[in-house]
N, C-alpha and C positions, 0 to 999 in steps of 0.2 A: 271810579274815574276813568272816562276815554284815553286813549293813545296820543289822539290826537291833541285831548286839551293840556296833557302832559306834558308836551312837546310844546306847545304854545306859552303852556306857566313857566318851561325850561329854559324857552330863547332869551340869550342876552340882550341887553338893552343897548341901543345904538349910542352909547357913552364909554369913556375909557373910564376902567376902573379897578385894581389891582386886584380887587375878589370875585370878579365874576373869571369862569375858567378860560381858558387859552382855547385857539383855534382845535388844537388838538384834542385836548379835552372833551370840547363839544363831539369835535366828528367820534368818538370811543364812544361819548353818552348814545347819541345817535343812533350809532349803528345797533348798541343792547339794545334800543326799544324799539326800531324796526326790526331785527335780523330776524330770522326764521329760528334760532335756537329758544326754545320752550324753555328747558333746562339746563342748567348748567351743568350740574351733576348729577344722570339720570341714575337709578339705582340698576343695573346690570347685573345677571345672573353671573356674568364671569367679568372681575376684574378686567380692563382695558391692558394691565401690566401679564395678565394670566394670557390674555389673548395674543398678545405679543409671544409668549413664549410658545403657543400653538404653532402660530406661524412660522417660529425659527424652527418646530419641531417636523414642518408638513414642506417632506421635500419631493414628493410625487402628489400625481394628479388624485393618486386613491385618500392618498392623507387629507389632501384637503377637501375633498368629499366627506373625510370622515368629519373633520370640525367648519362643516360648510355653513351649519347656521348661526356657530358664535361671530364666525368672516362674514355674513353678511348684515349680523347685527350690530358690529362694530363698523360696516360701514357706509350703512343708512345713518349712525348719528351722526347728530351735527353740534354738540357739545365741544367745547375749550378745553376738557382734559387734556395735559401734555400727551400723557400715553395714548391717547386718541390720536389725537392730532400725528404726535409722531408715526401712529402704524399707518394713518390713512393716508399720507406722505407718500410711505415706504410703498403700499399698495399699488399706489400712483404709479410709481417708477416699475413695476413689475411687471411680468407678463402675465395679463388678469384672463386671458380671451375663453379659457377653457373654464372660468364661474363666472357665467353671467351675470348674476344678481348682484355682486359682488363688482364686476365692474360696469355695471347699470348704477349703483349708487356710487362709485366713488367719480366714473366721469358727471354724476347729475350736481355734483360740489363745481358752484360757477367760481369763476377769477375773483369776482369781489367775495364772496365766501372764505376763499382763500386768504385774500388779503385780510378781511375782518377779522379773522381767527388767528393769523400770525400778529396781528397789532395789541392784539390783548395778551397775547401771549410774550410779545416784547417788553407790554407795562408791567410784567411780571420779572423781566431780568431773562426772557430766553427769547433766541432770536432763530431765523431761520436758516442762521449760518449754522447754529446749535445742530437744528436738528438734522439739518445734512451731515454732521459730524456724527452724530449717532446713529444714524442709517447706515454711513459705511462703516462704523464697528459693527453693527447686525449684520452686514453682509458678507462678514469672514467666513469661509466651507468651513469650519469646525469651532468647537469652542477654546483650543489653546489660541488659534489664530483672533477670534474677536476679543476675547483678555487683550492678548498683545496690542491689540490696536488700542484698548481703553487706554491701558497702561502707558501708550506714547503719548496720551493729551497733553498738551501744553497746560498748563495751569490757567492761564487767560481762557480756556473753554470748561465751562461749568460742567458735569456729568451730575445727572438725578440719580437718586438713591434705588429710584427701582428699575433703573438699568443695570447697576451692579448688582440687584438682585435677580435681575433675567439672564445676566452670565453666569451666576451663579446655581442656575434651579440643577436641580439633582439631573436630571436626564439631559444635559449639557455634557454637549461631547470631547471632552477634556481627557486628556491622556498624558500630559507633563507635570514633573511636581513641580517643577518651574513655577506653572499656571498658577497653580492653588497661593504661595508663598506674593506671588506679586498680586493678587486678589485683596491678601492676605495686610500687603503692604499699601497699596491703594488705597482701601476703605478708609487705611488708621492714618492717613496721612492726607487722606481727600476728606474723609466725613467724620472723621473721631474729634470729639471738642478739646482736645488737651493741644492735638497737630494743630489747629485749622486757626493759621493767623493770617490778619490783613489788617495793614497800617496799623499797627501798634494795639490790635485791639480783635476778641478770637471772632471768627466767621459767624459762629452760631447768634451773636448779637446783630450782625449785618442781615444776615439770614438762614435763621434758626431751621428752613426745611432743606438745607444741606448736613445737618448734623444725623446721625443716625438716630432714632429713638429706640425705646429698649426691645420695645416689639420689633419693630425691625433689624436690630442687633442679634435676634434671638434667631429670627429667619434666615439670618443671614448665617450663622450660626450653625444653625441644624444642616442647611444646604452644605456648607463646606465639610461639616462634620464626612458626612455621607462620601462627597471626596473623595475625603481622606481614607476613608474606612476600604476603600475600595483600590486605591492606585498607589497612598502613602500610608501606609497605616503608623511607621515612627514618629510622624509629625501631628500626629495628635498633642504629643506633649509642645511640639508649636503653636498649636492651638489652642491651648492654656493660657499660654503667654499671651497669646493674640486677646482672650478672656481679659484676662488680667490687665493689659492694657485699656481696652477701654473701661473698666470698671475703676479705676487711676484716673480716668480722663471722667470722671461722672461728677456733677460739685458735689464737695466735699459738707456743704452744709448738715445740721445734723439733723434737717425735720426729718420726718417719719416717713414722708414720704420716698425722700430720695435715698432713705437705708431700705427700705423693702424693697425701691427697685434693682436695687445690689443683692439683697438677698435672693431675687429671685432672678437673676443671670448668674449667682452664683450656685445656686441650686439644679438651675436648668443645666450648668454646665456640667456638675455632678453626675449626673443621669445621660446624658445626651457622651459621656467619655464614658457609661458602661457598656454600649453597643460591640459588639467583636469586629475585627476587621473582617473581609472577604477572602483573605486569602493568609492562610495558619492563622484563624481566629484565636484559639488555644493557645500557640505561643508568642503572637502580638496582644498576646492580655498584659503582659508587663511593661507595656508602655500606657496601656488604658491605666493601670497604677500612678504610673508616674506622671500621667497629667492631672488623674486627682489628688494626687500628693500635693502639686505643686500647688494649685487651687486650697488644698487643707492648711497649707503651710502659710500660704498668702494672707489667707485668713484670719491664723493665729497671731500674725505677728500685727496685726490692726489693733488700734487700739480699743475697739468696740469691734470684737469677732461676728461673722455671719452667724443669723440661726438654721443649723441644719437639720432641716424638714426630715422626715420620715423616710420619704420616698429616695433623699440624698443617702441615706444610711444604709437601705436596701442595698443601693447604685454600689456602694465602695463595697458591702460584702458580696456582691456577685461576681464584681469583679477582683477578690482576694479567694474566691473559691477558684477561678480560671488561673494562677499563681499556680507556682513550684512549691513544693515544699518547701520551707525554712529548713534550717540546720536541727533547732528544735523541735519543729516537727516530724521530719522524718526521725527522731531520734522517742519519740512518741508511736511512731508507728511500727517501728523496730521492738516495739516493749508489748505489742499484741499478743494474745494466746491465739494458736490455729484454731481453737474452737469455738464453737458459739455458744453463748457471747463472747466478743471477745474483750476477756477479761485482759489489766494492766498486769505487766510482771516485774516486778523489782530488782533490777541485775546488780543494784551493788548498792549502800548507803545512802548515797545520791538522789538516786530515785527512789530508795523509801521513803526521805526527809519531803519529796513532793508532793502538795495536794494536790484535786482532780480540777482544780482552776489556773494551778500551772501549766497543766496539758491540753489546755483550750488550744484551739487553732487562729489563728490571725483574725478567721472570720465570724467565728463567736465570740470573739472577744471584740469585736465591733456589733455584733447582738448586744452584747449586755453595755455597752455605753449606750446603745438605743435607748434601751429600757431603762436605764438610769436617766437619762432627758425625758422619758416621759409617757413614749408611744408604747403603747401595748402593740405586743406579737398575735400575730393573728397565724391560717395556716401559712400564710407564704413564706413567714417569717420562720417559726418551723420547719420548712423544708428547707430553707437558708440554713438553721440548724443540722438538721440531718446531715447534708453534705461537707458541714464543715466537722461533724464529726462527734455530734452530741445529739444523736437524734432523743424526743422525747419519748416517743412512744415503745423505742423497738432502737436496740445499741446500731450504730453505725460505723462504717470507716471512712476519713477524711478523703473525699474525693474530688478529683481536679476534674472541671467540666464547663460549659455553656448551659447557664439554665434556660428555661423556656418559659415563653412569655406570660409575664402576668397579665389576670386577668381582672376588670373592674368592673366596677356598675353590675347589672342584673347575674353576671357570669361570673361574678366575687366568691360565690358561693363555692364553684367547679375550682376553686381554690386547693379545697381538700383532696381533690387531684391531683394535686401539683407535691403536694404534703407526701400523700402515701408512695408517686410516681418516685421523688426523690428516697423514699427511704429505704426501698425497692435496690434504687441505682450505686445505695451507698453500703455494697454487701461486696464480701469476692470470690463468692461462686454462685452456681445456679441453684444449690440446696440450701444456701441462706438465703436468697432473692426468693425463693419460693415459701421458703419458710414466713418472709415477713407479707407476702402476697397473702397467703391464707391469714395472717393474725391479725391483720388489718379488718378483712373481710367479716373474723369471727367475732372481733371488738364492736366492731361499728356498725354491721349487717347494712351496710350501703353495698350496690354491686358496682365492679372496676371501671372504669371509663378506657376508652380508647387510648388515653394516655398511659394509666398503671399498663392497659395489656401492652403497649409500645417497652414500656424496660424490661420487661419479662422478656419479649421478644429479643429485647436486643442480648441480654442476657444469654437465651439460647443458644442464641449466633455468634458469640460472644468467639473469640479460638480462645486457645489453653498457651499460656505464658510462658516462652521456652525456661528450660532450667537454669541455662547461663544467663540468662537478662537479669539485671538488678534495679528494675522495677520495684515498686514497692504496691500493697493494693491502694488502691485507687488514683495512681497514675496513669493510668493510661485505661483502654478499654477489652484488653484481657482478664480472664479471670483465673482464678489459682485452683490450685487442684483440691478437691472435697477433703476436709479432714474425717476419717472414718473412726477414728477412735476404738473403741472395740462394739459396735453394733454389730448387732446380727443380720444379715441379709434380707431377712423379713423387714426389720427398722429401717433400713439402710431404702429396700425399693418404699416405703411408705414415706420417706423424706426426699427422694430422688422427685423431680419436676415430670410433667409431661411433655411427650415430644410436640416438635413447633406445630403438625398437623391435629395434633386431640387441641392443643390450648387452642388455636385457630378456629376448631369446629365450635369449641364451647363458646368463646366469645360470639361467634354468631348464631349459637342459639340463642344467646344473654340477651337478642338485639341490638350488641352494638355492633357497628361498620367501624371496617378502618379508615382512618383519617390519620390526619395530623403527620408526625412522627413515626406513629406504630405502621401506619400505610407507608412511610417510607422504607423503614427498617426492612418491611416485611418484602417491596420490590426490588433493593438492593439484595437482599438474600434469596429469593426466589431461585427453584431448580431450574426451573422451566421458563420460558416464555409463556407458555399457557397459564401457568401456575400465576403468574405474574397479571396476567389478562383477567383471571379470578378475580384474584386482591381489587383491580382495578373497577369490575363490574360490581363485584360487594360495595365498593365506596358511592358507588351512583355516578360515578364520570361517564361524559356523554360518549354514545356506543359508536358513534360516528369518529370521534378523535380517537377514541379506542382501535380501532381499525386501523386510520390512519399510522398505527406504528408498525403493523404486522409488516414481515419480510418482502420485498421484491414490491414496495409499493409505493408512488411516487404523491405522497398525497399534497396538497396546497398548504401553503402556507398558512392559510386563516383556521383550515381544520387543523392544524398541528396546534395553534396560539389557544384554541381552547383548552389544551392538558394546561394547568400552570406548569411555573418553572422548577420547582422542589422535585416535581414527580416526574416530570421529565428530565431532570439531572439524574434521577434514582432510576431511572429506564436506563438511561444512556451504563449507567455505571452497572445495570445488569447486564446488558449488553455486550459490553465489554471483560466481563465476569466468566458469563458463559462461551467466550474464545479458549477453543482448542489450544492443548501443550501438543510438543511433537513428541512423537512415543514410537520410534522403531520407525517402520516403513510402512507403515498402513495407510489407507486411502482416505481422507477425511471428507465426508460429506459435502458439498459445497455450501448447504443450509447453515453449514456449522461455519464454514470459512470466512462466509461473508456478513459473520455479524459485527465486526468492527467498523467495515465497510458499510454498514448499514448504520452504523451508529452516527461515521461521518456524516453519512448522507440528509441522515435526518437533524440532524446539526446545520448543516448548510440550509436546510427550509426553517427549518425553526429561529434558527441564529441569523436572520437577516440582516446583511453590514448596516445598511440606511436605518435601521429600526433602533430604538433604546436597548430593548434585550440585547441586540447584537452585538453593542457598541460596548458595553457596558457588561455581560457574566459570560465570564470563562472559564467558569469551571467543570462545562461539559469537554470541553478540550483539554481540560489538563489531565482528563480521570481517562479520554482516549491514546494519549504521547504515554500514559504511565503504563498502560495495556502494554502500547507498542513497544515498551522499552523492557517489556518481562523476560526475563531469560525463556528458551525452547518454544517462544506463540508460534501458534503455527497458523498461517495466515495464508501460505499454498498446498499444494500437494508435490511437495518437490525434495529436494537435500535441505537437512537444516543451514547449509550458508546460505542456500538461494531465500529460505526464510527470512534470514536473521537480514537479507540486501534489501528481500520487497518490504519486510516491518519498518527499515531506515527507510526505503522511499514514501511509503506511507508518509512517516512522519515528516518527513522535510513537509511535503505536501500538505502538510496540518498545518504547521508551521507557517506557510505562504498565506494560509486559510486564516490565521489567526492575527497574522500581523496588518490586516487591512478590517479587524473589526476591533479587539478588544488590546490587542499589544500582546507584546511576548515577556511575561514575567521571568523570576529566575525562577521558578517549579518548574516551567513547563523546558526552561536552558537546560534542567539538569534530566530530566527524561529525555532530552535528543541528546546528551551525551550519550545517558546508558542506551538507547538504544544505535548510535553511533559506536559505541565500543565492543560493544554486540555481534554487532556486523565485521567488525574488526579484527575480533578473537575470533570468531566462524574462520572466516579468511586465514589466518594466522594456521588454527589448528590444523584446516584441510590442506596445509603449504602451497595456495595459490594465493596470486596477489589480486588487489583492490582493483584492477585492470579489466576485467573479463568475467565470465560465467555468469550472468546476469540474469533474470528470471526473463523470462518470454515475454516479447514486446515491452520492453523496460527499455528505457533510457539508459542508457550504461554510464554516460558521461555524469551522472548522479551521483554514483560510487568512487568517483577518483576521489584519492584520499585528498589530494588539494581545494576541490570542490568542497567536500565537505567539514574540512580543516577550515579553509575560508567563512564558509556560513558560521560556523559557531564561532571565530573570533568576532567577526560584524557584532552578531548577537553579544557574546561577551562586552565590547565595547561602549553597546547600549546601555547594557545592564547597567555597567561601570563609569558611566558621567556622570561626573560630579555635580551637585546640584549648582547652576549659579545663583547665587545671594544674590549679585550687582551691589546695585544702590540698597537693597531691603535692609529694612528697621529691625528684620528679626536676624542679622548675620552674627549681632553677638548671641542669642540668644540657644538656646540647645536645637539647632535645626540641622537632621541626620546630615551627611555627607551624599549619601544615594536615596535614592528614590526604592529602588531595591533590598532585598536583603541579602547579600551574598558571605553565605556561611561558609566555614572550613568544609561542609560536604561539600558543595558548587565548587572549591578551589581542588581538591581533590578527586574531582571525578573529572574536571573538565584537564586536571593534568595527566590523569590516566588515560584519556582520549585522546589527547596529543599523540602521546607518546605511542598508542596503539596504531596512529596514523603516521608517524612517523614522521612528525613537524615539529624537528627539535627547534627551530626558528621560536616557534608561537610558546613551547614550551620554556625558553629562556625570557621573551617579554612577559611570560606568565607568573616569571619567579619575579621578574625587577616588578610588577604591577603589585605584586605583595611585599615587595621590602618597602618600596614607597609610602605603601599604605600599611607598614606592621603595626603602627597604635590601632587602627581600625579592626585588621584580624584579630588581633590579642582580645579584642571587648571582647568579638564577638565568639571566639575563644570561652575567654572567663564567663560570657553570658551561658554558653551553653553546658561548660561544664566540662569532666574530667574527659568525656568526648572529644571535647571539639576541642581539645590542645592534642588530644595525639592525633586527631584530623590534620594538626598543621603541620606536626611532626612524620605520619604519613605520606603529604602531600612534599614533605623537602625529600622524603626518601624514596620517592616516585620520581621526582627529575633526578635524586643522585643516580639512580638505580636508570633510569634509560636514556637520560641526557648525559650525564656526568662522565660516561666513556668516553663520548664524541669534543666531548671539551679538553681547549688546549692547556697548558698548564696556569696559563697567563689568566683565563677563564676564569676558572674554578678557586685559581688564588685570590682573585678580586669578586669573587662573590663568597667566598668565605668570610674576609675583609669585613663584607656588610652583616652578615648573621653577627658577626663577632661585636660590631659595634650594636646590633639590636639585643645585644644578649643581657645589656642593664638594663634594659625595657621591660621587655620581656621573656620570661622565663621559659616557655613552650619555644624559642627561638633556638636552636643546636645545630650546628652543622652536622649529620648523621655519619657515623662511623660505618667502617666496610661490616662492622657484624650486624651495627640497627639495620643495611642497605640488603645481607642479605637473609634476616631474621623475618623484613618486607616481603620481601622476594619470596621465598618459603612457605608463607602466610599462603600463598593461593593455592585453594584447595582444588582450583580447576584448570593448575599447571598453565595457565595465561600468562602469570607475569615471567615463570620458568622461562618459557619460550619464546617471549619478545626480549629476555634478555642472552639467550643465545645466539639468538637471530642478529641480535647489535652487538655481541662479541664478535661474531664472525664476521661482519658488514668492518667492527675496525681492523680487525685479524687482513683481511684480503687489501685494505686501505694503505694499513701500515706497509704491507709486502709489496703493493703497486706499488706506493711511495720509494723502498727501496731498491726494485728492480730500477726507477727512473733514475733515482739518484747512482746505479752504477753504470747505467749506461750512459749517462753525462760524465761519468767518468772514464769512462774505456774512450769516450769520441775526445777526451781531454787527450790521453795518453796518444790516442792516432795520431793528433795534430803534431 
């Protein structure tokens, strides 16, 4: 049928008559069957929502060259999609001059175009008022700032679902935990169907495309997760709860269909809370616990439990292998024989009365409830095994760790990689890692993959365990010293491993390259620069970006972005490896000096602010402040104080560098102490003050201790805001206090730094910042263990011991006062006696705290005698008059 006769069979009849449609109606019919839109919904290689997010991502002229033809394919159409409509809006108002094409098709949209397409988009419930309201939330400089503007909507303006999910996409530049909690509160209170009422009856019946659906919960989901994992990592178990809520908010009907789609956001959240965080992944694994716990618990306590999937049962033992030991476990690892294998030993009745199923580890013992549901083990599941301390093949010890990713589909096979890689990792020394390398090898006659030679490797590398640590094996990644038993030397060299250079040459006769892991391992550990340039051309990286790292070279940005990020984390961290100690008075090469200096450098190209890496991984920075903060680096050719001045001006300088791309955590707070204290003891030792002798063309004013006193309370400060709730749904819920995690080290080093600066001021609101907050220390106390209470305990005998002189008596009685009242709290709370303050004191082996506390003997020694001399000579002028 024609257009035409369409339009003719459509026209209403020149009579009044309640079913033929309204003025308005007709002109809507109208304009669909002339308008020049073909489609309504054309099928688009990139979402109109995806392109949106290019855009907020393309903030120079080269970005938007780079996504120039999704921009002018989005705005050639002429389609009703919101998300359409809204970017080509948005376009409108921009400065297009510099993509033509781009604004050739958004000025060739005429006025009635315009009109057409906001008119149907009205008979839909969204207006043009709407969408100016969502343009100026996109146009916030950063992502905490366009949250915030969501966040203020009045309720009378609708917001679409896939604009909260364009604030939310992972490379949104978000740097508040604020953000993430009012994200967090928004969605459950704007799109959750349990929140969403209107007139007496929920939204999702008025209209169901503001409700989230579970695909899109799930998106939304992962996006935050990532976050979190990155800026919050405690608020994962927020993030639970946030789960948990809407899966409350889901009807509750029992068809089949609305339980599997619970089982499967309760599944996905399983998995999606094993991911580690970005920063101390290994000991932010025990909040990944506690948001599956709470998701396990939730569960249980339904009346019709979730069923949990395979891949859920994986999720909670990886993350029980990343766990502390329990009390009964370490009490299992205590019962080892030094030899191999290591057989169980019986220390008293107790432990004879136990089978070998009591001494399962947390995360075999979620093995075998797997296998009791139903799922056979395969190897991944095995190497799950291994590390938790029942390897199958070859005995193991329980070892704490991040495993590496599995692998599916056609690469399922390279499984057994992961199996043998693990059983490798779960030894504790280099002559049982080698021992299980070959028995592997002799068993199975497969040859090792890049991954097995990756733990051998790290094994290698591995250092030797000091004597005094009480470590246990496989807590940490040293290894223990070989038990020799009585072999003979002959035995002894045929069980000893080969050095890193023979296994290295063998692996690349085998044909395989490094990659992965093992090419990391092996560039962190590298002697050489060159050595390191090897490793990197065996792997087949391009020869160009290769170069681009060599010394005294200024290469561009786009050739640096071809190394990824892993392997230039692992440059950077050699880099900073191979800085010179100072030794005597010898002349240090300049090649050698300036490799941290080069480390910056190539940090500032690589790590571009405006770019996502930039914005978003700091861990080349943190592994540079920890260089700068090593005692003796020698970074000039100069005296070790003029060292220890340019190492602190460096790092301020990072500091400045870091605060304007990715934020300043507390890691990177407590490496400018230590290297601030550094600098401080230097000064100290050579009896010159923080005033003067400054390295050559140096800012001196850098060094005043007020200056640098100042920067790190700002800093401290930061750290130290307290999250605001506000109004958020989740304020009763478990959501940290800080954004940060500030341990009894951080309080303890950043009070040893005071005091070395000599700002008893910052040093007594340091003490009231922790009596205020002693519930908080105490966890984080208890969480760490017999540590971190005499951390706290240290940290009161650091202000007794350099503050505590200079205080009046009025002072020090009303801050007694307060310990005394935290002392039902808790227990690590003591006000230190003169023998704990000088037992403290004593402790330093490198006569530092000796000397800053003679130095503040003597400062009150000469105080108290001024005082005196004034007080008689206001007496003598008494006696004149």
């Amino acid at each position: 049928m024609h257009i035409p006769s369409v339009i003719a069979s459509a026209k209403p009849a020149a009579r009044k008559n309640p079913l033929w449609a309204s003025k308005t109606d007709w002109d809507q019919t109208l304009s669909r069957l002339t308008g020049s839109r073909r489609q309504r919904h054309p099928k688009l290689r990139q979402s109109p929502s995806l392109v949106v997010s290019m855009r907020l991502r393309s903030r120079t002229d080269r970005q938007k060259k780079v996504y120039g033809k999704p921009f002018e394919l989005a705005a050639k159409l002429r389609a009703d999609r919101l998300p359409l409509v809204m970017l080509q809006t948005w376009m409108a108002r921009q400065d297009i001059q510099n993509e033509p094409r781009v604004n050739l098709f958004i000025n060739s949209i005429s006025p009635s175009d315009w009109a057409d397409r906001f008119r149907i988009l009205k008979s839909r419930g969204w207006t043009k008022e709407h969408i100016d309201h969502w343009i100026w939330i996109l146009s916030g400089e950063d992502g905490d700032v366009r949250v915030a503007r969501l966040v203020s909507t009045k309720k009378s303006i609708p917001t679409p679902i896939f604009l909260v999910s364009i604030l939310s996409r992972s490379d949104a530049r978000i740097y508040k935990a604020e953000t993430l909690l009012s994200l967090m509160t928004f969605a459950s209170t704007r799109h959750f169907r349990s929140d969403l009422k209107f007139s007496g009856e929920t939204l999702a019946l008025r209209n169901p495309k503001m409700v989230m659906t579970t695909s899109q919960f799930l998106l939304f989901l992962r996006r935050l997760g990532k976050h979190v994992r990155r800026i919050w990592p405690r608020s994962i178990v927020t993030l639970a709860r946030f789960t948990a809520k809407y899966i409350e908010g889901m009807p509750s009907s029992a068809n089949a269909r609305s339980y599997h789609e619970k089982c499967s956001i309760f599944n996905t959240a399983l998995q999606l809370f094993k991911r580690p965080a970005v920063i101390q992944p290994i000991v932010n694994m025990e909040y990944n616990w506690r948001a599956q716990k709470f998701l396990l618990a939730m569960s249980d306590n339904l009346e019709k439990p979730f069923i949990i999937n395979k891949a859920s049962y994986r999720a909670v033992r990886e993350v029980m292998i990343g766990l502390k030991k329990s009390k009964t476990e370490r009490a299992v690892a205590l019962r080892y024989t030094k030899s191999w294998p290591p057989y169980r030993q019986d220390f008293d009745g107790l432990d004879a009365k136990r089978t070998a199923e009591d001494d399962y580890s947390r995360s075999v013992r979620a093995g075998v409830l797997m296998k009791e549901a139903g799922y056979p083990d395969d190897d991944y599941d095995k190497a799950l095994d291994a590390l938790g301390g029942m390897g199958a093949d070859s005995p193991t010890i329980q070892t704490r760790g991040v495993l590496p990713r599995i692998l599916k589909g056609e690469e399922e096979v390279e499984n057994f990689s992961v199996r043998w890689a693990a059983s490798i990792r779960a030894t504790r020394n280099t002559q049982e890692a080698w021992k299980v390398f070959n028995e592997f090898r002799t068993q199975t006659g497969e040859s090792p993959t890049a991954q097995v030679y990756g733990e051998m490797f790290i094994k290698l590398h591995a250092p030797l365990v000091q004597q005094e640590s009480t470590v246990l094996p496989g807590d940490a990644r040293e290894v223990f010293p070989v038990h020799n038993a009585n072999y003979t030397e002959y035995e002894l060299a045929r069980l000893s491993p080969p050095s890193v250079s023979e296994l290295y040459d063998r692996m690349i006769n085998e044909g395989v390259k490094p990659e992965g892991q093992c090419l990391l391992t092996l560039i962190t550990n590298a002697n050489s620069l060159e050595e390191a340039s090897r490793y990197l051309h065996d792997n087949g990286l391009d020869p160009i970006g290769i170069g681009a790292l060599a010394l005294f070279k200024e290469a561009p940005s786009d050739v640096l972005r071809r190394i990824p990020l892993l392997i230039f984390c692992s440059y950077i961290q050699l880099l900073c490896k191979l800085q010179p100690h100072r030794h005597g008075k010898e002349k240090v090469p300049l090649e050698d000096l300036y490799l941290v200096r080069h480390a910056i450098n190539l940090c500032n190209l690589r790590l571009v602010p405006n770019t996502t890496e930039g914005s978003t991984f700091g861990t080349p920075w943190s592994i540079i402040l920890r260089a700068l903060a090593r005692p003796r680096l020698c970074v000039m050719n100069g005296t070790q104080v003029d060292n220890d001045i340019q190492a602190l001006s460096i790092s301020m300088n990072v500091i400045q560098h870091v605060q304007v791309r990715t934020g300043v955590n507390a890691e990177m707070f407590l490496y400018l102490c230590r290297a601030a204290q550094k600098a401080a003891t230097s000064r100290l030792g050579s009896h010159k003050t923080l005033l003067g002798g400054t390295g050559k063309g140096e800012d001196s004013s850098i060094f005043l201790p007020e200056t640098i006193s100042q920067s790190l309370k700002t800093l401290f400060s930061r750290l130290t805001k307290p999250i605001d709730t506000g109004n958020s749904i989740f304020r009763d819920f478990e959501v940290p206090i800080f954004a940060h995690n500030i341990e009894p080290a951080h309080l303890h080093t950043y009070m040893r730094t005071l005091a070395f600066l000599g700002d008893t001021k910052a040093m007594n609101e340091l003490l009231g910042w922790m009596l205020r907050n002693k519930v908080y220390v105490d966890e984080e106390a208890e969480r760490i263990g017999i540590r971190g209470q005499a951390l706290v305990v240290k940290t009161l005998c650091a202000f007794q011991a350099f503050a505590g002189p200079l205080l009046t008596n009025d002072e020090e009685a009303d801050i007694i006062s307060h310990i005394e009242d935290t002392e039902s709290i808790a227990g690590s709370w003591r006000w230190p006696t003169p023998e704990d303050v000088n037992n403290y004191v004593q402790s330093d082996r490198r006569g530092h705290s000796q000397q800053l506390q003679q130095k503040i003997m003597s400062r009150r020694f000469l105080a108290s005698q001024q005082q005196g001399e004034n007080t008689m000579g206001t007496a003598s002028a008494g006696m004149d008059v």
